[in-house]
C-alpha positions in Angstrom: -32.5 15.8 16.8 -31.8 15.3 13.0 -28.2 13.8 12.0 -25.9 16.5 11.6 -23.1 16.1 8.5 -19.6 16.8 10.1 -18.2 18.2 6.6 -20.9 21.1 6.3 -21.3 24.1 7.7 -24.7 25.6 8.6 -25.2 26.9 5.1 -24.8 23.7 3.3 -20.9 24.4 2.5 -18.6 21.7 2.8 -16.1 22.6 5.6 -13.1 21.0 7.0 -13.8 19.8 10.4 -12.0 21.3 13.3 -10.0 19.1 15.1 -7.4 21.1 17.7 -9.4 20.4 20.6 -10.2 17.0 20.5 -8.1 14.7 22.1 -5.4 12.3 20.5 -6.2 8.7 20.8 -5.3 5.2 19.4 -7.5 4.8 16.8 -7.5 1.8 14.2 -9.9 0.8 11.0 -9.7 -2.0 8.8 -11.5 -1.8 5.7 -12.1 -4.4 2.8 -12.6 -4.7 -1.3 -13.2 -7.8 -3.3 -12.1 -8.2 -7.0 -13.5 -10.2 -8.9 -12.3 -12.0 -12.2 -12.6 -15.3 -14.3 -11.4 -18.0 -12.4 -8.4 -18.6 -15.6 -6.9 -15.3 -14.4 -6.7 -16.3 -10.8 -5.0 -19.2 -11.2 -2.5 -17.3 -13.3 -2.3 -14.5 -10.7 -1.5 -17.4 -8.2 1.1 -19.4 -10.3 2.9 -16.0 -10.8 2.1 -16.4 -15.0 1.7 -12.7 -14.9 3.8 -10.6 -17.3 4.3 -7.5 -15.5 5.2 -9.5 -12.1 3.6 -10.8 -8.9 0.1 -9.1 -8.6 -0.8 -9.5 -5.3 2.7 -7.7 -3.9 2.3 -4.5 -6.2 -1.3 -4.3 -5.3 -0.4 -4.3 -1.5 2.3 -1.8 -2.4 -0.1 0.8 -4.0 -2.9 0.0 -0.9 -0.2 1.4 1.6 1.5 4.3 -0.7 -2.4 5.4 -1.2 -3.0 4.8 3.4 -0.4 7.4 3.4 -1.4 9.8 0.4 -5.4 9.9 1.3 -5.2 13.8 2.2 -4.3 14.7 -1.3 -7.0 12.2 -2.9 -9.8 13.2 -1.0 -10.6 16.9 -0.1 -11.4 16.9 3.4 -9.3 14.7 5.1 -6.8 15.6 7.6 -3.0 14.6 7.4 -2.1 12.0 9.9 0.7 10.6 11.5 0.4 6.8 10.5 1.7 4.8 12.7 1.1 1.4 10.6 -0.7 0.4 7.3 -1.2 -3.3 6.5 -2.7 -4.9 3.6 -3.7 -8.2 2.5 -4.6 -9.9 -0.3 -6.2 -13.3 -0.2 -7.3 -15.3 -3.5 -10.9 -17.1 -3.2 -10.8 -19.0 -5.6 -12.3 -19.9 -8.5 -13.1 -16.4 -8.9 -11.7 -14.0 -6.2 -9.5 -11.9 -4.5 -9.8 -10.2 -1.2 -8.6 -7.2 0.4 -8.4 -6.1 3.5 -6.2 -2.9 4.7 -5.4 -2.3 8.7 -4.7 1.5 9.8 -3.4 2.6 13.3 -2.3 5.9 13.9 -2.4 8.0 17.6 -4.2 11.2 15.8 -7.3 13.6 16.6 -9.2 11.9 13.9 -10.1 8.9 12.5 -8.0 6.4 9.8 -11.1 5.0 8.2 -10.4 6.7 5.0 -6.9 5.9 4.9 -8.1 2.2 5.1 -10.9 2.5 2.3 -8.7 4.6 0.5 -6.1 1.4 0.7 -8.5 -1.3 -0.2 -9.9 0.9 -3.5 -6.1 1.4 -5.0 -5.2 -1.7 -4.0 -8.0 -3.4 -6.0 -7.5 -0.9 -9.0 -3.1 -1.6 -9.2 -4.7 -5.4 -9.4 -6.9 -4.5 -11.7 -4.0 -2.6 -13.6 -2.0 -5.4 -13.5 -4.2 -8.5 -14.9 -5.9 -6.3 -17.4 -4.3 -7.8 -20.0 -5.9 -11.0 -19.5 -9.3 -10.0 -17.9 -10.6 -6.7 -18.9 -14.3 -7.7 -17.3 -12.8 -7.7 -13.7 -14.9 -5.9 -10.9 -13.8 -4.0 -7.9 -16.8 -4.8 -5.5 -18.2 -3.8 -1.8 -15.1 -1.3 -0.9 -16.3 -1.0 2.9 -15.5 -0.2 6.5 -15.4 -3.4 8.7 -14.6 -2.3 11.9 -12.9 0.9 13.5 -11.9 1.8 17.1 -10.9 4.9 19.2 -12.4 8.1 19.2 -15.4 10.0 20.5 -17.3 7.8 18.6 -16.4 4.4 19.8 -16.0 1.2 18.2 -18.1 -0.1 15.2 -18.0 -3.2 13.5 -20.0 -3.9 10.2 -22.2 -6.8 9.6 -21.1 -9.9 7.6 -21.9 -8.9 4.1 -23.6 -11.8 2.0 -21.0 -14.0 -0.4 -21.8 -12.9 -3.9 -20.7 -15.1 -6.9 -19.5 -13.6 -10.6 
């Protein structure tokens, strides 16, 4: 049987899927973006040398405003009921900074969106907010590490290979 697309219809139209009778259960994703920059903006990301304030906290700020807000950014998602949103940043230095954004909610469809959705913002209010200093910064590998719950089960990516700038 050929792979069916949930978000179109048997015409080719994209749809909204229908949701009402499936059942609500924990779900859960964690997604993750890196940024990367020169290694003279990190260390002045991490010495709090930035003019507009402390990077890392308004970045995790805009991930979990944009968890919450992913039904008005991308078409076909469905509102949920978060029930938590986490993000975290994490300098790799000389040359790094990772995200990674936790969603839980008790819904009738997944959170992996919400969690991508988080990670991508996150990385572009960071971006935002050093671009003063480091214009050639790059959001990279914005994916899906792991979700849970659902009719779908559990999935966790593979390690992803360490690139360098």
């Amino acid at each position: 049987m050929k792979p069916r697309l949930s978000h179109v219809d048997a015409r080719g139209k994209a749809r909204m899927v229908d949701v009402g009778l499936k059942a609500v259960t924990v779900r859960s994703a964690t997604a993750e973006a890196v940024v990367r920059m020169k290694p003279a903006t990190l260390a002045l990301i991490q010495a709090g040398g930035m003019k507009k304030g402390d990077v890392f906290a308004v970045a995790r700020l805009a991930g979990i405003m944009a968890a919450k807000r992913t039904p008005e950014l991308i078409p076909l998602c469905h509102p949920i009921a978060l029930a938590g949103v986490t993000v975290e940043i994490t300098a790799e230095p000389p040359d790094g900074a990772r995200i990674c954004a936790t969603v839980r909610a008790a819904d009738r469809t997944g959170v992996e969106m919400e969690a991508m959705t988080a990670c991508a913002v996150a990385a572009l209010a960071l971006y935002d907010m050093a671009k003063a200093v480091d214009r050639g910064m790059r959001i990279e590998d914005v994916r899906l590490l792991a979700k849970s719950g659902g009719k779908s089960g559990d999935y966790r990516a593979k390690a992803a290979p360490r690139r360098g700038r």
